[in-house]
N, C-alpha and C positions, 0 to 999 in steps of 0.2 A: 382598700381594694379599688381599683382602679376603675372607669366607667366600662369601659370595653370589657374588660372581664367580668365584671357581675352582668355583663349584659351576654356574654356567654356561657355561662352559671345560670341565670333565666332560659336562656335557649335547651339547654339541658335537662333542665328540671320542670319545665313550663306544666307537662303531663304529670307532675306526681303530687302526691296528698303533701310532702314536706314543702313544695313551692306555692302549694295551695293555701298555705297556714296553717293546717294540722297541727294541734298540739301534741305533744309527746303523751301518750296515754288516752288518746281525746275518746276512744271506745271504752274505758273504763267510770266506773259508778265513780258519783260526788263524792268528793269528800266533807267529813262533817265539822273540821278541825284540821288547822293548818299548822306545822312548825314554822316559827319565820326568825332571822336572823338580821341583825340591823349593821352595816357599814358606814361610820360616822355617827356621835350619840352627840353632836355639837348643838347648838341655838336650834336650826333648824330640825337635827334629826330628834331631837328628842320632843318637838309636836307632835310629829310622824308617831311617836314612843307613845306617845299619852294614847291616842287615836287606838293602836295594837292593842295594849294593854287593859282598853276599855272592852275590848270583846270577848266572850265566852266562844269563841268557834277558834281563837288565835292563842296558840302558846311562844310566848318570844324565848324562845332556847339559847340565845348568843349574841352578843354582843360585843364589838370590836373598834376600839381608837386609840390613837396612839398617844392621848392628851389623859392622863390620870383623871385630871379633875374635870372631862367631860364625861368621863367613865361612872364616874362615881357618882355624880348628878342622875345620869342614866338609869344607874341600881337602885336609885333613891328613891326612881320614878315606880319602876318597875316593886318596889317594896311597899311604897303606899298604895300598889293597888291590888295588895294582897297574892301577887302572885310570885311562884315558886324562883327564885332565884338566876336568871340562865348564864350560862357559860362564858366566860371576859376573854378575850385575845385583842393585842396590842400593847398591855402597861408595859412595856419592856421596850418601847420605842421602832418595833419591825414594822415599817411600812407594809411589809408585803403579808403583817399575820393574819390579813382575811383570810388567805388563800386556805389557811390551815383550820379556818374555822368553817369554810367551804367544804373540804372536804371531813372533816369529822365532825359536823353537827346536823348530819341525817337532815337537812334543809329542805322543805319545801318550795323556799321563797325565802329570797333577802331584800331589803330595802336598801338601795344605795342614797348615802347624804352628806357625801365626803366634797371636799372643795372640785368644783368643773376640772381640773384637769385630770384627777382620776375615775374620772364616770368610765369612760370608753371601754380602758383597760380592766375594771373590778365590774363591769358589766359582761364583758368578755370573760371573764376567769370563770366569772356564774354561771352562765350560757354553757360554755365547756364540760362546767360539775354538772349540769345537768338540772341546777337552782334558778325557778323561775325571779326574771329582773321588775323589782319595781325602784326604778332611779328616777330622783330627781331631775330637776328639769336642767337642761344642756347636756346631747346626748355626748358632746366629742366636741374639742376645741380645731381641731383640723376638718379641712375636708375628707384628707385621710382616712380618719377616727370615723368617718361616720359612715365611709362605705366597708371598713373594715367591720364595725358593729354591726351592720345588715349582714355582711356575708354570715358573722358566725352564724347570728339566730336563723339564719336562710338553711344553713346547714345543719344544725341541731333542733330546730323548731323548739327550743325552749320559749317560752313564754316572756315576754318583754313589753312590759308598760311604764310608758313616761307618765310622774305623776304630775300633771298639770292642773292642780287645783281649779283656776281660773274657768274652766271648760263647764265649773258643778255652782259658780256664783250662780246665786237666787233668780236674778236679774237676766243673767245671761240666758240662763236654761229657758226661762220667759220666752225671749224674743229666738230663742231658736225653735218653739214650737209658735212662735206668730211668722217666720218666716217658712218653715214647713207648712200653714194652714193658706199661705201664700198674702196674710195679710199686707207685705209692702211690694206686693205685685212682683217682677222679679227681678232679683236682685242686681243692681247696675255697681255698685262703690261699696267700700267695707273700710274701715279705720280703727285701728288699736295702737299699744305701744306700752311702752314701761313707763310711766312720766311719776318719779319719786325721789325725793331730795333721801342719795344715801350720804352725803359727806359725815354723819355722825353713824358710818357704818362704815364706809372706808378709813374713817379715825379713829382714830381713841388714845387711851392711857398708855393700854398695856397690861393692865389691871384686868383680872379674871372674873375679878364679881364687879365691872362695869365696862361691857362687852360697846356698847356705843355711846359716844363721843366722850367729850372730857380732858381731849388731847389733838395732839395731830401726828400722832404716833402711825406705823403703817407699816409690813412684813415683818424681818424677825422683832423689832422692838414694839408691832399691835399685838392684838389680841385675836381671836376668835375671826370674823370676815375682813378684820381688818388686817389680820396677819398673809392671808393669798387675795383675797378680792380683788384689793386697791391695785395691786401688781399688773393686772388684765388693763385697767385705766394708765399704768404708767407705759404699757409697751405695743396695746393693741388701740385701732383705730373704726369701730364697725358699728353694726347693731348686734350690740352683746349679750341682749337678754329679752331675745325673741317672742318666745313661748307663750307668756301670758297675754300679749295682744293676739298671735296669730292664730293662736290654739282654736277659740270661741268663732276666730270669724273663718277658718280655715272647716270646721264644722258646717259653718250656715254655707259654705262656698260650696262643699263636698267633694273638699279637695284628695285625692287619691282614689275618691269614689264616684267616677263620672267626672272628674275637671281634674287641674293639674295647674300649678306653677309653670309658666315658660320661659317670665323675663322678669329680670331684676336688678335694680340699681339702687345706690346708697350715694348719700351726701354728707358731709358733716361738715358743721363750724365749728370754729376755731375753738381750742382749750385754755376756758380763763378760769371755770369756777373755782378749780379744785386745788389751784392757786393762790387766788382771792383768797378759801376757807384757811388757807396754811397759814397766809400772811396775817390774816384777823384773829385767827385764833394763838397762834404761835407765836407771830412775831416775822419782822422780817429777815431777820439772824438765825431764824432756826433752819436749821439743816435741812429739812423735808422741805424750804421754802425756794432750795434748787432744783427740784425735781421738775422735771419735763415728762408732761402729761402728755400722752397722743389720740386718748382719747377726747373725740370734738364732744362740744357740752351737751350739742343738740345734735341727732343722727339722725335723716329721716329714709327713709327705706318705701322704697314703692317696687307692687311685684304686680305683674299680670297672669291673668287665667286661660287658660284655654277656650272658657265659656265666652273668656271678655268680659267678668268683670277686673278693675284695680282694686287694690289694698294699699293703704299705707299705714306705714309703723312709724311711731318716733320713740325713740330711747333718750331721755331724760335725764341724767341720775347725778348731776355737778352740781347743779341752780337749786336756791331757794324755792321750792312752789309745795304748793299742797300736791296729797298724792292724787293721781288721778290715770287711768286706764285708756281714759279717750275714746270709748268705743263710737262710731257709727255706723249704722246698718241702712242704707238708702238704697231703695227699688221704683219701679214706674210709679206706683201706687203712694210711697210715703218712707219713713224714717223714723230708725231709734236711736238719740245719742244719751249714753252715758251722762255725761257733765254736766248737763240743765234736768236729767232726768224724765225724757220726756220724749213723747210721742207726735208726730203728725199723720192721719192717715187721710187719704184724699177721696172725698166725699162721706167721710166719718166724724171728723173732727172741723170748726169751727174754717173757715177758710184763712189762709197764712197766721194761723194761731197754732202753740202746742198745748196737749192734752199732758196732764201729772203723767208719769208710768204708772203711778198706783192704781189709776182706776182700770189698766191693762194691765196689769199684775194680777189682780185678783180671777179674771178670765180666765190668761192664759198662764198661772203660776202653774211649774211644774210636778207632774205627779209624785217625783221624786224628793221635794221637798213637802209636798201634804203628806207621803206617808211618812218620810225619816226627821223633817226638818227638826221634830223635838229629841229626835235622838242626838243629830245634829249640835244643838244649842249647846257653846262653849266650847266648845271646838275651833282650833285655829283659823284666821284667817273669817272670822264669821260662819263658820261651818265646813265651806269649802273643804278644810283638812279630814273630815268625816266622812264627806263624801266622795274624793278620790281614793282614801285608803278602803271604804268599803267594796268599790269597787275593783281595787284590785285580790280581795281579797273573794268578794263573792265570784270574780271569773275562774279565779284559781280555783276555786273551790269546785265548781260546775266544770272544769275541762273547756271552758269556753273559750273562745277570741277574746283579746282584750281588748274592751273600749278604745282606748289611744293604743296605737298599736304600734308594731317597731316603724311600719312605715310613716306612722304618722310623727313619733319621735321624729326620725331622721331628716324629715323633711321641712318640721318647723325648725329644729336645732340647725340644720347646714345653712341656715337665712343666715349666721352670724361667718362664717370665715366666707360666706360668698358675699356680703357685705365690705368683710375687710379689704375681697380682692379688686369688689367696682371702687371703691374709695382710690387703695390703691393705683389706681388703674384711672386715676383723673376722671372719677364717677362716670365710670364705665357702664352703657348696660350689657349683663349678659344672659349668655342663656340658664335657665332653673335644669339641675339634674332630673330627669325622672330615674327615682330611687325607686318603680316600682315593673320597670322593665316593662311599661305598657299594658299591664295589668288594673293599671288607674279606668282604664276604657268599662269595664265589665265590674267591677268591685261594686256593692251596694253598700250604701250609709248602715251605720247598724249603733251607733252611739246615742244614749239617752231617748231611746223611742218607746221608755216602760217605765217602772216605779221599781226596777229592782234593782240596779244599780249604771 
């Protein structure tokens, strides 16, 4: 959908309960018991899988890939935890058999966990049936995709939550009620990003029961991320994998709620890693050791606020290094970074010394993890995976707003093709879409302010 038009689509709708967010039913009693349906049961969706199938309030009735034997892993899961069998579409190779699992498996809610290029569109199809969205993270590979995704939900008011785990890290939740309590006075700079060595995830065999490294295999002769992943590295140039730095600090900014994105540029250097790993692992004879990457190794991405604070991201994912998030959160008063773990607050802590996080963990640890954290335990991702599916499941449940919301999807997700375009564009800066038609001005925070989800 085009800016000008969802901006007269806003103009239109500005006065009614569906532009307001209104859920479809939102005057109707809770429900006590969800039907939910999964699109993609691959590596990733079948965490998502364990999470569902852990709960007494969730029935998984269906399930859909087009991969046999991520189908069947799936059933496996769903079998060891004693519950009733649900519904298969896909063995037969139809890309398109969600639709048919959409419409005939009475759905309350489907999880999308299918490769980034079909979010937009199998988000869209659900949004249409009337099946509240909980998609994984990258809401739309285009700019396109992502005003076209706002229109639908704009227009059906189904229910749509990106699941961003990273938003429910232990840590993070922390320092978003110390920056709520105004401990680092207020907020001037924020930094995140993606910084994780995937080359044994864009490679491999080929091999089904060894999904990372082991080769330098990549689209139809990989495996599992390695078979579409790698492909986004061979032909796109941006910051690809937004989300998990922007999400947490786009929370503490209160962006769509009182502040907003305005301006944004991308840089990236050159493309040597993913090269280098072909040559060392493969050889220099090997076929894949032609391949011309366009994605640069290092991408750093800087966005301004309307408040005035910056953010910067950097996406990682060619280079050797340990994993790491990169968070920092600096205000008048002090800072939290990530990386060293640690805290300075100014007249609290020692002068140009940092304090552990742990001894401000225990303060400000959030209530969400003192009541769930043991429910939590063993759950992907360190929990995280717990507690983004809980909460999409306790809002659907309650008629409520969802935590990360469509605006807040589309606005962390369109960082990556407005990214490609400043790169493009001889790191150009431009302007940030408001995807919220100026609705950003009046909107109140409303994410993790409780212990219920």
């Amino acid at each position: 959908m085009k800016r000008r038009n969802f901006l007269s689509l806003g103009s239109a709708l500005a006065g009614s309960a569906l532009y307001a967010g209104a859920l479809p039913g939102a005057a109707a009693a809770s429900r006590d018991r969800l039907r939910i349906g999964m699109i993609g049961t691959g590596m990733r969706g079948r965490v998502l899988l364990r999470e569902l199938v852990r709960r007494d309030d969730v029935e998984v009735v269906a399930l859909c890939d087009i991969e046999p034997v991520m189908l069947g892993k799936a059933l496996e899961i769903v079998a060891q935890a004693g519950k009733a069998r649900p519904a298969t579409f896909g063995e037969d190779g139809d890309g398109l058999a969600y639709r048919r699992m959409l419409d005939a498996g009475r759905l309350d809610g489907v999880i999308i966990a299918t490769p980034w290029e079909f979010h937009a569109q199998m988000a869209i199809d659900a949004m249409q049936a009337k099946v509240a969205v909980g998609c994984e993270v990258v809401a739309g590979v285009t700019l396109q995709d992502h005003w076209d995704v706002l229109d639908v939900q704009l227009k059906t008011g189904t229910p749509y939550m990106l699941l961003e785990n990273v938003c429910y890290r232990r840590d993070v939740l922390a320092v978003l009620r110390m920056v709520r309590s105004g401990l680092f006075g207020e907020l001037v700079h924020m930094q995140g990003g993606y910084q994780h060595d995937l080359r044994a995830v864009k490679f491999n065999s080929g091999d089904p029961e060894k999904p990372y490294g082991g080769g330098v295999e990549f689209g139809p002769r990989g495996w599992s991320e390695a078979r579409w992943r790698t492909q986004h590295s061979v032909r796109r140039n941006g910051e690809l994998y937004p989300s998990h730095g922007i999400g947490p600090c786009a929370m503490y900014a209160n962006i769509n709620r009182g502040n907003r994105f305005t301006r944004i540029n991308s840089f990236a250097s050159k493309a040597a890693g993913l090269h280098d790993y072909v040559v060392q692992q493969g050889g220099k004879d090997h076929p894949n050791a032609s391949t011309q990457f366009r994605l640069g190794d290092i991408v750093t991405t800087t966005l301004a606020c309307d408040n005035g604070e910056t953010i910067v991201l950097q996406h990682d994912t060619s280079l050797p290094r340990p994993y790491s998030l990169g968070f920092r959160v600096q205000g008048t008063r002090g800072l939290w970074m990530d990386l060293n773990r640690s805290v300075h607050v100014e007249g609290v802590s020692k002068p140009h010394e940092w304090d552990d996080f742990k001894l401000w963990l225990d303060k400000y640890d959030h209530p969400l993890w003192r009541r769930l954290g043991e429910r939590a335990a063993g759950a992907g991702h360190g929990g995280m995976d717990f507690f983004v599916i809980h909460a999409f499941v306790e809002a659907l449940k309650e008629n409520a707003p969802m935590p990360i919301d469509i605006y807040d999807a589309i606005t962390w997700s369109a960082i990556t093709p407005l990214s490609e375009q400043s790169i493009a564009l001889g790191f150009q800066t431009l302007d940030f879409p408001d995807f919220t038609g100026g609705r950003w001005r009046t909107r109140k925070p409303i994410f993790a302010f409780d212990d219920r989800y």
